[in-house]
C-alpha positions in Angstrom: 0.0 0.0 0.0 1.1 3.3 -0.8 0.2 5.1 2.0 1.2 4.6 5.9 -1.9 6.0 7.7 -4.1 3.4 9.2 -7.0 5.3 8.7 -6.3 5.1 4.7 -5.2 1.7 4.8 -8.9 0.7 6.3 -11.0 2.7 4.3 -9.2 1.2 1.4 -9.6 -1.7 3.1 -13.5 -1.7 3.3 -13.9 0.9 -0.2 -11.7 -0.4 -2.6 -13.6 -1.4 -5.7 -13.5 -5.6 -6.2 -11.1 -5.3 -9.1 -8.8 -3.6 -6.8 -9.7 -5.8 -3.7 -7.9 -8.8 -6.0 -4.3 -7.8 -4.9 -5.3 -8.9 -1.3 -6.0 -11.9 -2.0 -2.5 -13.3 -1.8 -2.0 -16.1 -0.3 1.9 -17.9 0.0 2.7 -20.8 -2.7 4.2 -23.7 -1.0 8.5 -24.1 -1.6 8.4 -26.2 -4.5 5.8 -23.6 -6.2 8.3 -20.8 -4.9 11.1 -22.6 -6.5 10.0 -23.6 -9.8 7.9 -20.1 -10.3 10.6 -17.7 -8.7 7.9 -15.9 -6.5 6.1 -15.9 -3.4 2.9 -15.0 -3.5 0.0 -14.9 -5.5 -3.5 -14.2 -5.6 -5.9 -17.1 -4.4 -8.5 -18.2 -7.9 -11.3 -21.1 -7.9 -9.6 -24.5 -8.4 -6.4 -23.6 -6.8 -5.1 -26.0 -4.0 -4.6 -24.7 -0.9 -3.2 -26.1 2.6 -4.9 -24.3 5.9 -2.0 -22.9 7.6 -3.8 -21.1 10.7 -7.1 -21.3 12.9 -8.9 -24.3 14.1 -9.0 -26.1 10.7 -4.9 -26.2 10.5 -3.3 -28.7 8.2 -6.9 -29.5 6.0 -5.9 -29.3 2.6 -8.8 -28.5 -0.8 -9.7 -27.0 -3.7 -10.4 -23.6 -3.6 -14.8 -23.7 -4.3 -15.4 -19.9 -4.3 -13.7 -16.5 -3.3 -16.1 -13.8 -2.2 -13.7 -10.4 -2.2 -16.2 -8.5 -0.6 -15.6 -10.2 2.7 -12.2 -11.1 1.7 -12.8 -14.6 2.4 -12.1 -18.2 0.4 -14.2 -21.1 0.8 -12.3 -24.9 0.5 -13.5 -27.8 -0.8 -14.5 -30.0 2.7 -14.4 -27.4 4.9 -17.9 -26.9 6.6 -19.8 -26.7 9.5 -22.9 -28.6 10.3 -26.1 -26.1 10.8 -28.9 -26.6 13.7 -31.1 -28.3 10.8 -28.1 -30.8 9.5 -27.3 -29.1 6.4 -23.4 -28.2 5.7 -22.4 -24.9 5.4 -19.0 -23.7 4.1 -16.6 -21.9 6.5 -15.4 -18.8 5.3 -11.0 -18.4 5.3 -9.1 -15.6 4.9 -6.4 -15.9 2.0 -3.1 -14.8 4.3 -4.1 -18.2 6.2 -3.6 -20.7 3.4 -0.8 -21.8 1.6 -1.3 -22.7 -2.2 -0.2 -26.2 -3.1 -1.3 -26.3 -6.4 -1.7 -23.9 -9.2 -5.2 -23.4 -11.5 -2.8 -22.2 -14.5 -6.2 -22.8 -17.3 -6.0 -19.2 -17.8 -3.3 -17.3 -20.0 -3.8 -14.5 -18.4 -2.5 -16.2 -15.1 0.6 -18.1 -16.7 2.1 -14.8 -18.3 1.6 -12.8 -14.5 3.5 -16.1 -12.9 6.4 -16.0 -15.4 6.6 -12.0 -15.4 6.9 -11.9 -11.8 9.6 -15.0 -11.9 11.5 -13.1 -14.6 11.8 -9.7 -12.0 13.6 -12.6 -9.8 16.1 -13.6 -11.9 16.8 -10.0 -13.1 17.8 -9.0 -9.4 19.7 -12.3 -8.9 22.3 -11.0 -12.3 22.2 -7.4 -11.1 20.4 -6.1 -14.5 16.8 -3.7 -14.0 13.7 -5.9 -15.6 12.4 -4.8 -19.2 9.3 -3.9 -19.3 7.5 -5.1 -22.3 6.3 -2.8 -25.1 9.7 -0.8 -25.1 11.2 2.0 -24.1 
């Protein structure tokens, strides 16, 4: 975030359009995804993996069934809890605790974001500035 005073930072927080709210949503990627992608973080998407890394349901690992970015909350595959009447309801995780384990790479979109952030990486790691595409 750009600016440092809370009181920006949470009415960004709770105003931000949803195409904006996306950024939040990153979650860690495991260290093999870290190491073969060059990057540690990325946003959560439906049909990614993920691994709970905090709270009660520690350890469960799922598919990623639905993101809802105006609670900032992810909902995984077998994680619900049982309502008065028996039905299952899923329990609503925020992204900063899971861990992806496995990428949704369908989208193009996605696969060129992974490998730009990976080539900002090795740029650093040689000492040369990253080229940006499109020139100049």
């Amino acid at each position: 975030m750009k600016t440092t005073k809370p009181r920006k930072q949470r009415r960004r927080l709770y105003q931000d359009p949803l195409h904006k709210r996306y950024k939040r949503f990153s979650a860690p990627l495991s260290p093999n995804l870290k190491d073969s992608h060059k990057t540690n973080s990325i946003p959560v998407r439906t049909g990614d993996t993920v691994q709970i890394i905090a709270g009660d349901r520690k350890g469960f690992e799922g598919k990623v069934t639905g993101v809802d970015r105006k609670e900032y909350r992810v909902f995984v595959e077998g994680v619900t809890r049982e309502k008065v009447d028996g039905t299952a309801m899923p329990i609503p995780i925020h992204p900063s605790k899971v861990m992806i384990t496995q990428l949704n790479l369908d989208d193009k979109w996605r696969r060129e974001t992974l490998k730009r952030k990976g080539a900002g990486e090795k740029a650093e790691e040689t000492g040369e500035a990253p080229s940006k595409p499109g020139g100049a």
